[in-house]
N, C-alpha and C positions, 0 to 999 in steps of 0.2 A: 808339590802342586800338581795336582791334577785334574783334567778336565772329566766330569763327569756325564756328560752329557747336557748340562746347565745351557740354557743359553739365556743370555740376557739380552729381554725384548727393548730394554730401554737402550741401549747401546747399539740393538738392532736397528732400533726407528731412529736414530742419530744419525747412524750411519746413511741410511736410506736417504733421510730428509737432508742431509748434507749432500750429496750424491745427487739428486734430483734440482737440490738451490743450485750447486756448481754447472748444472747440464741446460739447466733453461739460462743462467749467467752469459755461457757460453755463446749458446744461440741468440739471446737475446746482443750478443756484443757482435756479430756475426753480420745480423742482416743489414745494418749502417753500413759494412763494407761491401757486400754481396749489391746493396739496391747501387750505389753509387759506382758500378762497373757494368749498369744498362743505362743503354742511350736516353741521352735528356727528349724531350718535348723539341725543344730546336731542332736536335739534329733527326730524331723520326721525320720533320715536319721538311725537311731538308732533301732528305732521301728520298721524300714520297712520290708511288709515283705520277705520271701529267697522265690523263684523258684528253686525247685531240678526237675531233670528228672528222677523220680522213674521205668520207663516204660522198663531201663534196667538193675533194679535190680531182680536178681535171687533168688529162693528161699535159704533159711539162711546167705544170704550175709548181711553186713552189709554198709550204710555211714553213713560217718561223714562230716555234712557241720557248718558251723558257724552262729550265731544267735546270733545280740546283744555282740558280744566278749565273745561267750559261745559255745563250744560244742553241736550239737543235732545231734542222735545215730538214727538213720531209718533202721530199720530193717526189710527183708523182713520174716518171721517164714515158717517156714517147716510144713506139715501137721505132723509129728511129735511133734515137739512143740507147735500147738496148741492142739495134744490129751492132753502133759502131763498138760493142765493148767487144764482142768477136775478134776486133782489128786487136784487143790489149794482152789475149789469151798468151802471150809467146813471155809476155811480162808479169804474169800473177804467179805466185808461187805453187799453186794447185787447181788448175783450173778447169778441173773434172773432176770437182769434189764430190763426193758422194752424202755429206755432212747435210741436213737439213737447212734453207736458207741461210748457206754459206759461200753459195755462187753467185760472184757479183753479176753473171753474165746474164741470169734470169730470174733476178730480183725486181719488181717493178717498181717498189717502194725503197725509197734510199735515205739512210738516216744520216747527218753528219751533224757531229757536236764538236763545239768551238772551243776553246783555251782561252777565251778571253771574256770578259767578264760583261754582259747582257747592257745593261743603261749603266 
């Protein structure tokens, strides 16, 4: 037996067309797993995030808006309240951070969210 150089096209395009059904198979069996490993509709709508209009809250006023089925406490501080966090420096872990709005000491706006579950 010897190979002469022959090639046979019909074998060829078998081959091919086999090769091509297996690879779209593939993918086609692929993206049922791949969609179902992104977030549903729920949980994007969950995550999203809140729009407050802070611009008429007053000094030491507080709101409360909802996040996630949670409480979050926006507080505008009084230049009062920012002196006395001065008195807390000796108890903050770093309290010459250099870190962008990571110093409670002259933050004006204060965020706190709750653990407990909104209505």
């Amino acid at each position: 037996m010897s190979n002469d150089g022959k090639v046979d096209c019909s074998r060829r395009r078998l081959l091919v067309a086999t090769a091509t059904i297996g690879g779209l198979g593939g993918v086609a069996a692929a993206v049922p797993f791949v969609t179902s490993m992104l977030p549903s509709e729920r949980a994007k709508a969950a995550g999203a995030p809140v729009e407050v209009d802070i611009s008429k809250l007053a000094p030491g006023q507080m709101m409360t808006v909802e996040w996630r089925g949670k409480p979050v406490w926006i507080i505008n501080r009084t230049p009062e309240q920012l002196a006395s966090l001065k008195v807390t420096d000796a108890k903050v872990s770093d309290p010459n951070s250099k870190k962008k709005n990571s110093n409670p000491t002259t933050a004006k706006m204060k965020l706190a969210l709750s653990n407990l579950k909104f209505w």
